[in-house]
C-alpha positions as CSV (number, residue, x, y, z in Angstrom):
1,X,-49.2,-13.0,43.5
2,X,-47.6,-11.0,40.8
3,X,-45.6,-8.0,41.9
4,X,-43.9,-5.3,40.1
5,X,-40.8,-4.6,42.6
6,X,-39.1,-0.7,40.9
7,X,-35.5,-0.8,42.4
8,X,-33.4,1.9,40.2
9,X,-30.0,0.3,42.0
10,X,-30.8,-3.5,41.3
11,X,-27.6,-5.6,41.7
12,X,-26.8,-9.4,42.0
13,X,-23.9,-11.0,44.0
14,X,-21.5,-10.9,41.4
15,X,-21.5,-7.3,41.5
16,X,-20.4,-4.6,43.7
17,X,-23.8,-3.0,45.7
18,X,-26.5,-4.4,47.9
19,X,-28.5,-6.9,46.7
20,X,-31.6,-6.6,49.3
21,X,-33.6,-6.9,46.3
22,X,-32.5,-9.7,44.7
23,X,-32.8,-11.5,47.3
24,X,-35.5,-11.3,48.5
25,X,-37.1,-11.0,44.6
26,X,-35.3,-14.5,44.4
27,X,-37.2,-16.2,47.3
28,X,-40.7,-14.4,46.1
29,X,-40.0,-16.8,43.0
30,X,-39.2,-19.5,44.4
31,X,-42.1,-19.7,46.6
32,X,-44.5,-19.1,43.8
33,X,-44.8,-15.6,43.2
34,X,-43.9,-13.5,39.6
35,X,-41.6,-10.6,40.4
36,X,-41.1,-8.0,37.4
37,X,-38.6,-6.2,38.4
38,X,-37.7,-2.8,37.1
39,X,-33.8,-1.3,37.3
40,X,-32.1,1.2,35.7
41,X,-28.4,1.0,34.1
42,X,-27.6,-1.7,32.8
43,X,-28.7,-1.8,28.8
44,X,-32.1,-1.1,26.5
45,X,-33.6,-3.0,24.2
46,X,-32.5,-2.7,19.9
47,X,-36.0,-2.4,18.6
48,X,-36.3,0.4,21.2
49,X,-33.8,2.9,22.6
50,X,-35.6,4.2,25.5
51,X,-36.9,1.1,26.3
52,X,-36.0,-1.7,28.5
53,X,-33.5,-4.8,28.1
54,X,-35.7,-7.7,29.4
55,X,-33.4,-10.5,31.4
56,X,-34.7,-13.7,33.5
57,X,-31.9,-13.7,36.5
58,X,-32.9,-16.9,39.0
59,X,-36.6,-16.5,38.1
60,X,-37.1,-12.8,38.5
61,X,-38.5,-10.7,35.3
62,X,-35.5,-8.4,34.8
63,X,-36.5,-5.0,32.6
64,X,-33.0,-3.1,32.9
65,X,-33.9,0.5,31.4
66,X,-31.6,2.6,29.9
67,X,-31.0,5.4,32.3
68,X,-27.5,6.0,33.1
69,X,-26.8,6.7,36.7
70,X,-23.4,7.4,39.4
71,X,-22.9,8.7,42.8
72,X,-20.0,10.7,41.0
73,X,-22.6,12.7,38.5
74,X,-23.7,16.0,40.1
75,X,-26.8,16.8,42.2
76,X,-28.5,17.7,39.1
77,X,-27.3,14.9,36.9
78,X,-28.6,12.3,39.5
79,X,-31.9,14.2,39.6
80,X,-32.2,14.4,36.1
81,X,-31.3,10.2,36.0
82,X,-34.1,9.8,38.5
83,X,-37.2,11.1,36.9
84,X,-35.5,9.8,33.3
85,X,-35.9,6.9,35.4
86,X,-39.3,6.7,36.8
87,X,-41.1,8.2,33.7
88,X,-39.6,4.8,31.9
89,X,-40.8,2.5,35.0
90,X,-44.3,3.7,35.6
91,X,-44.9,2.5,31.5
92,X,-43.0,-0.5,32.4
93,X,-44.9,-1.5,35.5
94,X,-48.6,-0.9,34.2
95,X,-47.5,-2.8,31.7
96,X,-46.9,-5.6,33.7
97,X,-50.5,-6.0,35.0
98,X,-49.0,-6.8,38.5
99,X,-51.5,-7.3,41.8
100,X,-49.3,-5.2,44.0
101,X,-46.7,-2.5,42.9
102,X,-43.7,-2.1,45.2
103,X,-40.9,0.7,44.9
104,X,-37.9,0.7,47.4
105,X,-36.1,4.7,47.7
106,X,-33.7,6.3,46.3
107,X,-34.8,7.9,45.1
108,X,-37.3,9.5,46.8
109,X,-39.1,10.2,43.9
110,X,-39.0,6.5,42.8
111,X,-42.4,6.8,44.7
112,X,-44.4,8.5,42.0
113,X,-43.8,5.7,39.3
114,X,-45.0,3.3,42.1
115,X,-48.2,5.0,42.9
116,X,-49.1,5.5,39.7
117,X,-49.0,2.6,37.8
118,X,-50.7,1.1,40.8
119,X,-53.6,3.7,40.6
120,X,-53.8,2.9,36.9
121,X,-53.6,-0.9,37.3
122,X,-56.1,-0.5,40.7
123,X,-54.1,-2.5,42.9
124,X,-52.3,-1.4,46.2
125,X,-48.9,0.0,46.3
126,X,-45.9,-0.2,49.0
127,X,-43.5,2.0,49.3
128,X,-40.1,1.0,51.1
129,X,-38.0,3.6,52.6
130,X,-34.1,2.8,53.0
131,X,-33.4,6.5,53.9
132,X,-35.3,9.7,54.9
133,X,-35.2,12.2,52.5
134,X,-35.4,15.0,51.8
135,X,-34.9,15.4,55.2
136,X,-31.4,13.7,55.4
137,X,-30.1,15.9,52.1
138,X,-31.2,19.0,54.5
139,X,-29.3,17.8,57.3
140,X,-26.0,17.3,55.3
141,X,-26.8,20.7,53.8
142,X,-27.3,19.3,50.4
143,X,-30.3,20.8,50.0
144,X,-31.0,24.5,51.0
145,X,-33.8,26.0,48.4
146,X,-36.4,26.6,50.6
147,X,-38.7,26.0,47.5
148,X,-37.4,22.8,46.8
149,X,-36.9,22.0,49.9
150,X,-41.0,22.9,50.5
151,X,-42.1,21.0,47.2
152,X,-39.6,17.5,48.5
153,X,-41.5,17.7,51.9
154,X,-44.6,17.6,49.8
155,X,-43.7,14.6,47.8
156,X,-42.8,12.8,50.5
157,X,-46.0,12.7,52.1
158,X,-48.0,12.5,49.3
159,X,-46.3,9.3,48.5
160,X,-46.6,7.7,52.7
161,X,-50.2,8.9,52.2
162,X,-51.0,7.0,48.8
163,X,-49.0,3.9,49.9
164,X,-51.4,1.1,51.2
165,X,-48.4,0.5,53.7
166,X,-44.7,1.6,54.4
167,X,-41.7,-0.9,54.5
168,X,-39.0,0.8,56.6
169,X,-35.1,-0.4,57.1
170,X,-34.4,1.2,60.8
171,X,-36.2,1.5,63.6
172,X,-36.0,5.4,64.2
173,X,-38.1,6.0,60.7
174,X,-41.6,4.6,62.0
175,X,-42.0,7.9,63.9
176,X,-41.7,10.2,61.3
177,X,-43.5,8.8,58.7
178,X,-46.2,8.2,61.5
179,X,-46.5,12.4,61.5
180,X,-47.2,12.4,58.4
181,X,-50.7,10.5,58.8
182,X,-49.9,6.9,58.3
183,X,-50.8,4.4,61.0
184,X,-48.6,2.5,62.6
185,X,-50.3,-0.4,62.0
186,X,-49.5,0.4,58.6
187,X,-45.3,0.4,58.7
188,X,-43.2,-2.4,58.8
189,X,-40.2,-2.3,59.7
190,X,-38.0,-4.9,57.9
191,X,-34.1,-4.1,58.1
192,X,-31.2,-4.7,55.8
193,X,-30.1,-8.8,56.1
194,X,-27.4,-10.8,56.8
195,X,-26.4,-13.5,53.5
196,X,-25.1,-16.1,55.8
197,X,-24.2,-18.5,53.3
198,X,-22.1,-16.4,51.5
199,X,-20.3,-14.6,54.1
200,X,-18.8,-16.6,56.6
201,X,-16.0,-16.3,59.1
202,X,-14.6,-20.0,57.5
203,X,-14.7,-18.4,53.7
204,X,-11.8,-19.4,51.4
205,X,-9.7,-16.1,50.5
206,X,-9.4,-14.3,47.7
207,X,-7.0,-12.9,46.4
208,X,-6.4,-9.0,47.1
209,X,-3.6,-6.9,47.5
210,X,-5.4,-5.5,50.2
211,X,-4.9,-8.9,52.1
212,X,-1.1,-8.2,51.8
213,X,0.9,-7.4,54.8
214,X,1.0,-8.1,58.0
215,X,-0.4,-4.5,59.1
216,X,-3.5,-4.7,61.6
217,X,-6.4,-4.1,58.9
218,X,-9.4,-2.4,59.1
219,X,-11.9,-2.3,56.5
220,X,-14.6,0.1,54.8
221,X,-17.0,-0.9,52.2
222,X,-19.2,0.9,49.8
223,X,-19.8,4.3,48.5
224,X,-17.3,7.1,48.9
225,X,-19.5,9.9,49.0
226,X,-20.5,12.9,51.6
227,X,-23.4,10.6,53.6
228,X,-20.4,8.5,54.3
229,X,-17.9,11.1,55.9
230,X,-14.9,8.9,55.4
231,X,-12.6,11.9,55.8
232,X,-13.4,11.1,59.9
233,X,-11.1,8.0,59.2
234,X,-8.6,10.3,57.7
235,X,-8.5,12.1,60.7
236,X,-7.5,9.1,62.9
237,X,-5.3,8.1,60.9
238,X,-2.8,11.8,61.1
239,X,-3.5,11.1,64.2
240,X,-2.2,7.4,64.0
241,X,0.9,9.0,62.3
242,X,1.9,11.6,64.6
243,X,1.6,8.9,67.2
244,X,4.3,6.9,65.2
245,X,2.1,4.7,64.4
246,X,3.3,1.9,61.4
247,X,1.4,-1.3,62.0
248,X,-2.2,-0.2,61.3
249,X,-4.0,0.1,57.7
250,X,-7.5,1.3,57.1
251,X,-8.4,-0.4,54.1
252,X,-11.3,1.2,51.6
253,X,-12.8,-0.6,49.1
254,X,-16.1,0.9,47.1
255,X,-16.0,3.9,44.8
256,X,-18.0,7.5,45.1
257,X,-17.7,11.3,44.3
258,X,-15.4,11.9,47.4
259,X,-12.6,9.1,46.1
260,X,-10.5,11.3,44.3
261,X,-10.4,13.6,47.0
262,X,-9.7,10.9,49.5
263,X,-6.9,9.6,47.8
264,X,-5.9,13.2,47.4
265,X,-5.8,14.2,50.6
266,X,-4.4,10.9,52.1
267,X,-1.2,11.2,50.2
268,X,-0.4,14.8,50.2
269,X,-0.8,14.4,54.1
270,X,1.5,11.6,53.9
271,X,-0.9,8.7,54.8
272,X,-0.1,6.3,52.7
273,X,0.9,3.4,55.0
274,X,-1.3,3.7,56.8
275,X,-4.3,4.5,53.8
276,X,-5.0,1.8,51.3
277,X,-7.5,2.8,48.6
278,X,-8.7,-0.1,46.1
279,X,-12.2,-0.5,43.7
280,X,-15.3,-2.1,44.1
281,X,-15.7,-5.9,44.1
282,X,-18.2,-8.4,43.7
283,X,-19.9,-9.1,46.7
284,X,-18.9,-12.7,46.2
285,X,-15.1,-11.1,45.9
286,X,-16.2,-9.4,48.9
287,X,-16.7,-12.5,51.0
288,X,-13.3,-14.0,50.7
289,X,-11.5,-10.4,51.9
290,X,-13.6,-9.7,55.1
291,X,-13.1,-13.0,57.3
292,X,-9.5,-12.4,56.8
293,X,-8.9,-8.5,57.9
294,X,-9.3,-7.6,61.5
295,X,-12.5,-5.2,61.7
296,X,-14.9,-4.1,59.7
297,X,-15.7,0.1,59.9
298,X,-19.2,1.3,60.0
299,X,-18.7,5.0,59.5
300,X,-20.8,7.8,58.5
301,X,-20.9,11.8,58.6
302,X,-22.2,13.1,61.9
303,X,-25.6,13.9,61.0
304,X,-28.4,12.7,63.7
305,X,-30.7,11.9,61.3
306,X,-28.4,9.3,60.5
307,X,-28.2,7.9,63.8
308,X,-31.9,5.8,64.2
309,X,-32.5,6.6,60.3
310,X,-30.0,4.0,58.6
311,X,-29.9,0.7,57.8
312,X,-26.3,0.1,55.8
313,X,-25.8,-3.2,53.9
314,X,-21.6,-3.0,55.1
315,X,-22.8,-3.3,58.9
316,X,-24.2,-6.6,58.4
317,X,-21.9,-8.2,55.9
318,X,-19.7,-7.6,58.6
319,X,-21.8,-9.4,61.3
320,X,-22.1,-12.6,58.9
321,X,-18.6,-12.9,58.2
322,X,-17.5,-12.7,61.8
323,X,-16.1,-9.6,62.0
324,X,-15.9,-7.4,65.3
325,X,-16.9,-3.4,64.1
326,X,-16.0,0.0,65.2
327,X,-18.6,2.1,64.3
328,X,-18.2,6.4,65.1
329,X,-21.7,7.6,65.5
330,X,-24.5,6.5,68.3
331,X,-27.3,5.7,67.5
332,X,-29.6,1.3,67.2
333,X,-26.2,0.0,65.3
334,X,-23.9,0.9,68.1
335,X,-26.5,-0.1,70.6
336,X,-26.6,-3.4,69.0
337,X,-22.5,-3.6,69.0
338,X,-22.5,-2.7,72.8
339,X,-25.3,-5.0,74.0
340,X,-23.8,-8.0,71.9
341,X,-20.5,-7.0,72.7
342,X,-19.6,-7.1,68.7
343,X,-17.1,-3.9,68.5
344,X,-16.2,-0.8,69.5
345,X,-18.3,2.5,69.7
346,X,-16.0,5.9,69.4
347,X,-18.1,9.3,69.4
348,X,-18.3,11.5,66.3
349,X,-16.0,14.1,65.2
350,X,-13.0,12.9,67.8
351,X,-10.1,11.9,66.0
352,X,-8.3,11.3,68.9
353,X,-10.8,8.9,70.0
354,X,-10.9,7.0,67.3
355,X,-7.1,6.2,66.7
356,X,-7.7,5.3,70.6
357,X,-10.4,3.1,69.8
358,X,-8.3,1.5,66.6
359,X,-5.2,1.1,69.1
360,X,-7.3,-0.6,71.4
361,X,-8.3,-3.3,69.3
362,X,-5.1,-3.7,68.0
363,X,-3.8,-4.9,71.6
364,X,-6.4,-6.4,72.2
365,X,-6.4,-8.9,69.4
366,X,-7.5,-12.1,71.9
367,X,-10.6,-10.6,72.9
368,X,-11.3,-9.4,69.0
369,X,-12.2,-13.1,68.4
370,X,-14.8,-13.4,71.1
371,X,-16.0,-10.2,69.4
372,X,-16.1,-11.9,66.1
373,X,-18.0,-14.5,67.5
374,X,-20.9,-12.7,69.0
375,X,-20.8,-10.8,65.4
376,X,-21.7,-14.1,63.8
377,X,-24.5,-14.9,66.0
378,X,-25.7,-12.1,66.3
379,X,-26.4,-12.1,62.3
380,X,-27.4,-16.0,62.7
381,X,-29.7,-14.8,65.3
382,X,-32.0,-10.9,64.4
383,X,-30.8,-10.7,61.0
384,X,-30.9,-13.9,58.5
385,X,-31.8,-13.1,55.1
386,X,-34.0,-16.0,55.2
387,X,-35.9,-15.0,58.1
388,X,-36.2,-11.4,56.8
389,X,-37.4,-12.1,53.0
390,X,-39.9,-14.2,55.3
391,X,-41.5,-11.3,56.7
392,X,-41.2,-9.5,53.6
393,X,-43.4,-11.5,51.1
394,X,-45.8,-12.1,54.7
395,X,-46.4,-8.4,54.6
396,X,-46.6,-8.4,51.3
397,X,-49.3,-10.8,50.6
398,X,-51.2,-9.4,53.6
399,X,-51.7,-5.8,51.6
400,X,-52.5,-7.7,48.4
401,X,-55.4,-9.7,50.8
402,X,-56.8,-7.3,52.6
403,X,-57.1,-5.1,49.5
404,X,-58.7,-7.9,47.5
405,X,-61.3,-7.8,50.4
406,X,-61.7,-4.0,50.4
407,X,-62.8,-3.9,46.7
């Protein structure tokens, strides 16, 4: 089977992001398959500008287009990236002559180069959903046009109806994508995955200063920007300092529109021991720093769609490496921290709760490793990156079949 696999955000281990699909692009290849992959950022070929920089990375068919893209550009900016984007991919991926065209969101509208090079190639197309949108940009009051917000819905559907099936990264997403007309049947839900041989709980350290001290640490990584309503850790932590609080350091590690601001904020409120603000890493980097803080954070803004709708890679890096999590929003995570007893739980928008929450843990360091522990199998046990690229080039090759048949 030949796929053409459109991921705008491609990334490999030995740079900062999640590297869902390169891993499991990596294991399509090594069990047979041709992956041409199709990302955006990264260079363009001399002989053509607009054209892509071709690049064989552990057997996968690299074709890195030259689209520039940040989470710090503006709304437009992004937008304008994305179609740039996906007008270059759909030549790119009929070009290919692929079997099966696959295209993981965001963008949303990474969706139209996928169904249309698969229309022009007449083979099936799956669309995998990591976030609902436009519905989560409404929610966070990103998007208010009603036009816009009209001609989004529109798109949306248009692309669950054209997909011969629906890859989906949380459980809460197979019900509205359902009411838009797609079976059941038809949606898989396969979520994010846990590396377990790169991040363990017995992984050398590296080197950080964010290692240094002897402070109780708590970690965030990843994007800085509104989804991820970091100025909730902030909060706990004025209130962490008007407690007297000294032995305690949220660590933050990732970059994003919000940083500056952040950083801002944190040191004209006086946070800065207890506020430690440092720049992406490698996720190989990353592996050697989380085994040896205390707790991993899995925060995000208080938006409900967020709650059943979100599958985030930091959640189980932290699992693999043995890390117990305190997460601030309800929702299948926490319910997976309470039943495996893997964390903490503190409820949205309470401050309070949440320095109550972080003091907790700190006190209660000899039940943190039990904690730990259950992290670890839990990720060894639901979540293996193995067991999920499995599943994913099963459901995969299933489409491909069954529309071999139909024709």
């Amino acid at each position: 089977m030949h796929v053409a696999y459109i991921h705008q955000h491609f990334t490999t281990p030995d740079r900062s992001g999640g590297t869902r699909s390169y891993e499991f692009a990596r294991r399509m290849a090594q069990s047979g398959h041709r992956v041409t992959m199709i990302a955006g950022g990264a260079g363009a070929s001399k002989s053509d500008p607009g054209g892509p920089a071709t690049e064989n990375i552990d057997g996968i068919e690299v074709h890195f287009l030259n689209v520039a893209y940040s989470n710090a550009m503006s709304f437009r900016r992004r937008w304008m990236a994305f179609n740039r984007f996906c007008k270059l991919a759909a030549r790119v991926a009929v070009a290919s002559r692929a079997d099966l065209v696959f295209a993981t969101s965001t963008p949303l509208n990474v969706g139209k180069p996928g169904r249309d090079a698969a229309r022009r190639l007449g083979v099936p197309f799956v669309f995998e959903v990591r976030d609902i949108w436009p519905q989560l940009a409404i929610d966070m009051g990103l998007l208010t046009n009603p036009l816009l917000k009209w001609y989004l819905r529109r798109m949306e559907v248009s692309f669950y109806r054209a997909a011969a099936h629906v890859v989906i990264l949380a459980p809460g997403m197979k019900e509205h994508i359902a009411a838009s007309g797609v079976s059941p049947d038809d949606i898989t839900f396969i979520p994010n995955s846990c590396d377990l041989d790169i991040f363990r709980p017995d992984a050398p350290r590296f080197d950080h200063p964010a290692l240094a001290g002897d402070a109780f640490k708590l970690v965030f990584t990843g994007a800085h920007g509104r989804a991820n309503g970091l100025d909730a850790v902030l909060d706990a932590a004025a209130v962490l300092k008007q407690r007297g609080v000294t032995d305690v350091r949220f660590i933050f590690i990732g970059s994003g529109g919000l940083k500056p601001g952040l950083q801002a904020r944190a040191k004209a409120e006086g946070l800065d021991a207890l506020v430690a603000f440092h720049d992406p890493v490698s996720k190989l980097e990353l592996a050697g720093i989380l085994p040896h803080v205390d707790v991993g954070m899995q925060i995000l803004a208080n938006v409900p769609g967020f709650y059943n709708g979100t599958s985030p890679n930091k959640f189980f890096d932290y699992i693999a490496a043995g890390l117990p999590v305190l997460t601030n929003y309800p929702g299948w995570l926490a319910g997976l921290i309470e039943t495996n007893r893997c964390g903490c739980v503190a409820p949205p928008d309470d401050p309070a709760a949440f320095a109550d929450a972080v003091l907790w843990m700190r006190d209660h360091r000899d039940e943190l490793k039990p904690m730990g522990v259950q992290s670890r199998l839990l990720a060894e046990r639901e979540f293996g990156r193995d067991a999920m690229a499995d599943r994913f080039i099963a459901t995969l090759q299933r489409v491909q079949a069954e529309s071999g048949k139909n024709r």
